[in-house]
C-alpha positions in Angstrom: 20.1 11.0 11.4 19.7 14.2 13.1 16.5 16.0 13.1 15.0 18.5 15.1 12.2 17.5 17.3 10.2 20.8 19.2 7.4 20.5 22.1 5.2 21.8 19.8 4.7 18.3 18.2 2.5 16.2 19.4 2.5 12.9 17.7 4.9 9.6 18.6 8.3 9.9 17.8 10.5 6.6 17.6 14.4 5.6 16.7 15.3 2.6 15.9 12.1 1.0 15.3 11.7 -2.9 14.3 9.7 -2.1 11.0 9.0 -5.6 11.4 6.4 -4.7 13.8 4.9 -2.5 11.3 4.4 -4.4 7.8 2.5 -7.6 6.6 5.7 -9.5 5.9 6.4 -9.2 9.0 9.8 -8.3 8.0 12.1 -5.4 8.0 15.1 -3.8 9.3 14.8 -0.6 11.7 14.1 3.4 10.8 16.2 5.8 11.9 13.1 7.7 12.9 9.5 6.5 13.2 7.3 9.4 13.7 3.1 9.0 13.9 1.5 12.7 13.7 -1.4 13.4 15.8 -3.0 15.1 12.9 -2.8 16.9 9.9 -0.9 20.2 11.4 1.3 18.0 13.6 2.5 16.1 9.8 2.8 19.6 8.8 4.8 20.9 12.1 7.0 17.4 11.8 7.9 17.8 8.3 8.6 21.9 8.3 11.4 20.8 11.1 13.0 17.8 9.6 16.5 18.3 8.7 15.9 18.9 4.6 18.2 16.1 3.6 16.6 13.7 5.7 14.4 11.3 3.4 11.2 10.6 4.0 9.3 7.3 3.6 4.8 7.5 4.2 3.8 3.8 5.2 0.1 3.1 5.6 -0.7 -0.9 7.1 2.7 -1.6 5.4 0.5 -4.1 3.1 2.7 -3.2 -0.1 5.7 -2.6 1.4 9.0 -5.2 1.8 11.6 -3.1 3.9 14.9 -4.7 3.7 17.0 -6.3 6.7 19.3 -3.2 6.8 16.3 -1.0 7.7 15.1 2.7 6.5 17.5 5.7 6.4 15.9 8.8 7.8 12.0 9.2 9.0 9.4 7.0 8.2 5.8 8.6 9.0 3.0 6.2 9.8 -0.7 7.5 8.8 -2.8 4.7 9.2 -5.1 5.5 12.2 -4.3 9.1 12.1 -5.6 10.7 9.0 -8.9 8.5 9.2 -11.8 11.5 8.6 -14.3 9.6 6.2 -17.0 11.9 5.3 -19.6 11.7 2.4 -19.5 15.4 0.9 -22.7 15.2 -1.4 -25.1 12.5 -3.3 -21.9 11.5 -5.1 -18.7 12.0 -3.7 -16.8 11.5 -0.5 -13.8 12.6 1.1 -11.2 10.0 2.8 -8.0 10.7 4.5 -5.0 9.1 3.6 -5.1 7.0 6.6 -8.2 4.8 6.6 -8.3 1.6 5.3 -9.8 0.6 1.6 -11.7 -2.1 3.9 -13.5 0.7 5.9 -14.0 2.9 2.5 -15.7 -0.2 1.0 -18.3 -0.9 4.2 -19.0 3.1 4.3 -19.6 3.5 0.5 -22.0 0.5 0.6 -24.0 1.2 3.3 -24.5 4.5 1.7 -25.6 3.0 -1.3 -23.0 4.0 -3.4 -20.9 1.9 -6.0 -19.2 0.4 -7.6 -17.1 0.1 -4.6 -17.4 -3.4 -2.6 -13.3 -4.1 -4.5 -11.7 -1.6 -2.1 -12.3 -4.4 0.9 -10.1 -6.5 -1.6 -7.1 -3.8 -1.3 -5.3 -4.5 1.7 -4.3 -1.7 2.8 -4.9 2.6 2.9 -6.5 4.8 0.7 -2.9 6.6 0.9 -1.0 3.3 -0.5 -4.2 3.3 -2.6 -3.9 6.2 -4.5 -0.2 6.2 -4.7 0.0 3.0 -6.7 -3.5 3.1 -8.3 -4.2 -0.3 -6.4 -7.1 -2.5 -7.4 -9.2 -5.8 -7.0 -12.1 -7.8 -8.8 -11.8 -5.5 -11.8 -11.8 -2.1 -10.2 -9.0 0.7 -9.9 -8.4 3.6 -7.3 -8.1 6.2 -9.6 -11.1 5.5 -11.5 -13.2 7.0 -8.9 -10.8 10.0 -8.0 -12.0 13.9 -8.7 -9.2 15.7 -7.0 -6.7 14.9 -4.1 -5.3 16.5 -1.0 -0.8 16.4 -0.6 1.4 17.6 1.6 5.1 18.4 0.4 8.5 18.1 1.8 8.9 21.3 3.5 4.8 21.1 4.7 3.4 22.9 2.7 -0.4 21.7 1.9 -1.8 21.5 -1.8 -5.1 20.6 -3.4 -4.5 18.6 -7.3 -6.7 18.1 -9.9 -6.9 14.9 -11.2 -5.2 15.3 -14.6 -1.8 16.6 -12.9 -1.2 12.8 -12.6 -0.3 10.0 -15.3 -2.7 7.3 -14.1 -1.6 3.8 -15.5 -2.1 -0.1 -14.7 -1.0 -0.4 -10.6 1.4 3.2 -11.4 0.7 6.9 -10.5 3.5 9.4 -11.9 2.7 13.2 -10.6 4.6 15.6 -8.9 7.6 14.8 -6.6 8.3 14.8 -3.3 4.5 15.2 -2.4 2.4 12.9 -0.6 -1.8 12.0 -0.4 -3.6 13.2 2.5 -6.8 12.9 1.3 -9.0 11.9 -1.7 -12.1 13.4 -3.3 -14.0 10.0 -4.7 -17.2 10.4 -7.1 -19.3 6.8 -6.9 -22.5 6.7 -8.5 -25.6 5.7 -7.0 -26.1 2.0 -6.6 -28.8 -0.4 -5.5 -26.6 -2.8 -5.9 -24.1 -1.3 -3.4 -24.6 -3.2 -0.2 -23.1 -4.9 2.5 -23.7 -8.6 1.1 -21.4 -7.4 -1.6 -18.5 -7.4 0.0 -19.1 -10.5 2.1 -19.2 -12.2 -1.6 -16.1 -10.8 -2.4 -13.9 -11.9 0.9 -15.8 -15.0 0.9 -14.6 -15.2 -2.4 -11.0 -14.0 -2.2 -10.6 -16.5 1.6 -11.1 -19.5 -1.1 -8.6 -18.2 -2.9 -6.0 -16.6 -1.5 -3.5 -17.3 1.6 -5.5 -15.1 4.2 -4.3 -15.4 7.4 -0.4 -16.1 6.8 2.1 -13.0 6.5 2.2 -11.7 2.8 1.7 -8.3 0.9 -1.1 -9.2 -1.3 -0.1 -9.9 -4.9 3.5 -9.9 -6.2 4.0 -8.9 -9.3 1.7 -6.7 -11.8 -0.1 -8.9 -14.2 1.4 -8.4 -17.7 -0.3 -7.6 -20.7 -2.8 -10.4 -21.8 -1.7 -12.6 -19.1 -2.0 -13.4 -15.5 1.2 -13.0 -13.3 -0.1 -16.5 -11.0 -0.1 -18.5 -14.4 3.2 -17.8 -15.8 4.8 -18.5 -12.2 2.4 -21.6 -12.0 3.7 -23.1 -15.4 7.5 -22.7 -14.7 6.8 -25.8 -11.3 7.3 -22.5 -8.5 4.3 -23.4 -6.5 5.3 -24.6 -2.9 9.2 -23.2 -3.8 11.3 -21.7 -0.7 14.1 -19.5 -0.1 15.0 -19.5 3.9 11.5 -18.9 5.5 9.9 -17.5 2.1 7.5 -19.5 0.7 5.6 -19.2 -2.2 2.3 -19.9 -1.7 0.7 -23.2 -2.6 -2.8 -21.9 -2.6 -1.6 -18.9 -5.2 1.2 -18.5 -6.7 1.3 -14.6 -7.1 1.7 -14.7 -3.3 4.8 -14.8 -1.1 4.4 -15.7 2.7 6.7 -15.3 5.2 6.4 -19.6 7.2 7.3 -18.0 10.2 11.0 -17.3 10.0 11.9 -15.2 6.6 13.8 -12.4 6.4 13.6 -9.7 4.1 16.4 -10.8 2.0 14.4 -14.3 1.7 11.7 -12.7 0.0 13.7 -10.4 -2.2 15.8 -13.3 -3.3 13.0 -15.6 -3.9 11.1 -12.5 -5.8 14.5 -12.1 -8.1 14.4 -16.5 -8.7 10.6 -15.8 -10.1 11.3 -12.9 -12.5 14.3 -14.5 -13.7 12.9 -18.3 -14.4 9.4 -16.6 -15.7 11.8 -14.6 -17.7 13.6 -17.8 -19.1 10.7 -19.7 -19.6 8.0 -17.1 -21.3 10.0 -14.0 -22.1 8.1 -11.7 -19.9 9.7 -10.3 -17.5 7.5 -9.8 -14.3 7.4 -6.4 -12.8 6.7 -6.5 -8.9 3.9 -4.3 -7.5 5.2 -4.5 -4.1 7.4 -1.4 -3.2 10.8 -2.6 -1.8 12.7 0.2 0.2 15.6 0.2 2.5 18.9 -1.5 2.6 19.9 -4.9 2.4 22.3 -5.5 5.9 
C-alpha cells in the first residue's frame, strides 16, 4: 500500500506487523501499515497524508477484534495508550479519550464517587471500542451515560456530535461514516455507592465465571432477545468443542479461547459451527459481537 509518510509525524509507523501481537486472540494476520500517533494532531497529520483509498482500520486493546490469517489491507491505527487524557469536567460529567481503558474509567469514576459505573471494569477493552459498539456488562451500557462525543474523519478533520446524531441499539452504534471516537463526554450521577469495593465485587465475580487468563475476546455472540447466547450454545452439547486450537470454553460457553495454537480461521470456523447448530436446534440465529476484519489467507 503506498502512503505518504512526512517528518512532521511523530508517532510509530510499522509494515507488515504480526497483528497477533496486538489482539486478545492472540491471532491475526499482518497490516500493511501499523501506525500509533503521538497524539491527537499527529492522528490528524497521519490521516490528512494517507493515500485517500487507503482503508483505515482504529484498534484499541484489540479485545473485540478477530483479524483473519491473511491480515489487514491498508493502515491500522492503534490508540490505546495514546489518546488516554481522563479528566472529570464538573460534579457530573467527565471527559475520556478514546484510548484509555473501561477498566481505568471504572477505578477513576469510583473513586470520585460517581456511578453507576463499577460495569466498565467488566468491558475489556477502550472507551473507543466502547462507544463504537455500545459495549456493556452486569446490566450497564456505554451509551447510557454518553452527552456528546469527540471524531475525527478520514481526511482529519476534527468534529464534536451530539448524542442524538447516533442510532444507539443493543451492542450496535449506527452514525455517520467514515468517522471515528476520540473522546467521550460521560454524565454519572453522584453515588455513595460508587466505590472501589465495587468493582473488586464485580471481577471477583466475573474470575468465577468466566475464562480469565486464557486468550479470548470477551463474549461471542450478542444475547438474543429473551434469551442468553451461553444457554442456547450450552443446550446444543458445544461446551469443551474444538476446531484446530479453538476451544470453546468449558467454564462459559459464550467464550472462545485460543489453547495455545489457533489460528484465526479456527475461530472463525468454529464461530460459523455455533451459529449454524444453534440455528438448527432453536431457530435463532446468533449474531456475533466480535468484529471480524481482514482476509482469510
Amino acid at each position: 500500500m503506498n502512503a505518504a509518510v512526512s517528518t512532521v509525524l511523530h508517532g510509530e509507523l510499522r509494515r507488515n506487523e504480526p497483528m497477533a501481537a496486538h489482539t486478545s486472540w492472540r491471532v491475526g494476520g499482518p497490516a500493511d501499515l501499523y501506525y500509533v500517533p503521538a497524539g491527537i494532531a499527529d492522528l490528524k497529520a497521519f490521516l490528512a497524508q494517507l493515500a485517500r483509498p487507503a482503508p483505515v482500520t482504529f484498534v484499541g486493546l484489540g479485545s473485540n477484534l478477530l483479524v483473519r490469517d491473511g491480515g489487514i489491507r491498508g493502515a491500522v491505527i492503534a490508540m490505546h495508550g495514546r489518546l488516554s487524557a481522563l479528566e472529570r469536567t464538573s460534579a457530573t460529567t467527565v471527559r475520556a479519550e478514546a484510548g484509555i481503558s473501561c477498566a481505568r474509567l471504572a477505578r477513576a469514576c469510583t473513586g470520585w464517587g460517581l456511578g453507576p459505573a463499577a460495569f466498565f471494569a467488566g468491558i475489556p477493552g477502550t472507551v473507543g471500542g466502547a462507544l463504537a459498539m455500545n459495549a456493556g456488562a452486569y446490566g450497564g451500557e456505554t451509551w447510557t451515560h454518553v452527552e456528546r462525543v469527540e471524531v475525527i474523519d478520514r481526511d482529519g478533520a476534527r468534529h464534536e456530535r451530539a448524542r442524538d446524531e447516533y442510532t444507539i441499539g443493543y451492542r450496535s452504534v449506527t452514525g455517520p461514516q467514515h468517522e471515528w471516537f476520540t473522546a467521550a463526554h460521560l454524565y454519572f450521577a453522584p453515588d455513595e455507592a460508587a466505590r472501589p469495593q465495587a468493582i473488586r465485587a464485580l471481577l471477583a465475580r466475573r474470575k468465577a465465571s468466566q475464562p480469565i487468563g486464557q486468550p479470548s475476546c470477551g463474549s461471542v455472540f450478542r444475547n438474543p432477545p429473551g434469551a442468553q447466547a451461553w444457554r442456547l450454545i450450552d443446550s446444543t452439547g458445544l461446551r469443551g468443542q474444538r476446531v484446530g486450537g479453538a476451544q470453546i470454553s468449558p467454564m462459559h460457553t459464550n467464550f472462545i479461547i485460543n489453547t495455545g495454537d489457533a489460528t484465526a480461521d479456527d475461530i472463525e470456523s468454529l464461530i460459523e459451527l455455533v451459529i449454524e447448530r444453534v440455528e438448527a436446534r432453536h431457530g435463532v440465529r446468533l449474531v456475533p459481537e466480535v468484529r471480524i476484519v481482514g482476509e482469510r489467507s
